[in-house]
C-alpha positions as CSV (number, residue, x, y, z in Angstrom):
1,X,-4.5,50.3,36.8
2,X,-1.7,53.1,36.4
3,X,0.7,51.3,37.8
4,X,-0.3,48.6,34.7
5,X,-0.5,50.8,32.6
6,X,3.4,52.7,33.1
7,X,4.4,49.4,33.0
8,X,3.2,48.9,29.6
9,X,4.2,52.0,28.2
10,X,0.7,52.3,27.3
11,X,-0.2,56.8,27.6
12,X,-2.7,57.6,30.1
13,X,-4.3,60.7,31.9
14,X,-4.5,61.1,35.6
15,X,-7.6,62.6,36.9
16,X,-6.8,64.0,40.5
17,X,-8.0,66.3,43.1
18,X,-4.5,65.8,44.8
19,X,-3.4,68.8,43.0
20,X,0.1,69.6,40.8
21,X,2.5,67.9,43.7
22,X,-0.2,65.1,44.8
23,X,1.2,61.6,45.3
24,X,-0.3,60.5,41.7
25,X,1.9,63.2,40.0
26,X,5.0,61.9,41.8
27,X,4.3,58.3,41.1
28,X,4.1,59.1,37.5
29,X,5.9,62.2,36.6
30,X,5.6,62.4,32.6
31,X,1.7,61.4,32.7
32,X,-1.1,64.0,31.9
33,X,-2.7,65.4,35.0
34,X,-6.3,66.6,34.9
35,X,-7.4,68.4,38.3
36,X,-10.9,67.9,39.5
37,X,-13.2,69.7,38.9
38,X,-12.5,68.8,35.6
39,X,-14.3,69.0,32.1
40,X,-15.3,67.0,28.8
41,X,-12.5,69.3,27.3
42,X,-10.1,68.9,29.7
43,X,-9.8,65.6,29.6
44,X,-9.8,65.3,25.8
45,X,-6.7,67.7,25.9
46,X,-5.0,65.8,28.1
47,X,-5.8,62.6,26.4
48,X,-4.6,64.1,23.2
49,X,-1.0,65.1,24.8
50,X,-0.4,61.6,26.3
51,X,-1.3,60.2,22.8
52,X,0.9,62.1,20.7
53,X,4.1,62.2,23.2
């Protein structure tokens, strides 16, 4: 689905437990990350930063 969705230019967040240098983080450099364990808050942040970049 990410790799749809980068393809699209469509925003997205990327919720990982690979961590800050995880293969999801270098497969898609300028996405949000959100680190498990991760909260409602969290991941409305993120979503929030993808949307308005």
């Amino acid at each position: 689905m990410a790799e749809r969705l980068a393809a699209a230019g469509v925003p997205f967040a990327l919720a990982t437990g690979y961590g800050a240098d995880g293969d999801p983080v270098t497969a898609y450099p300028r996405r949000e990350i959100v680190q498990k364990p991760f909260s409602e808050s969290a991941i409305r942040e993120a979503m929030a930063r993808a949307f308005s970049a």
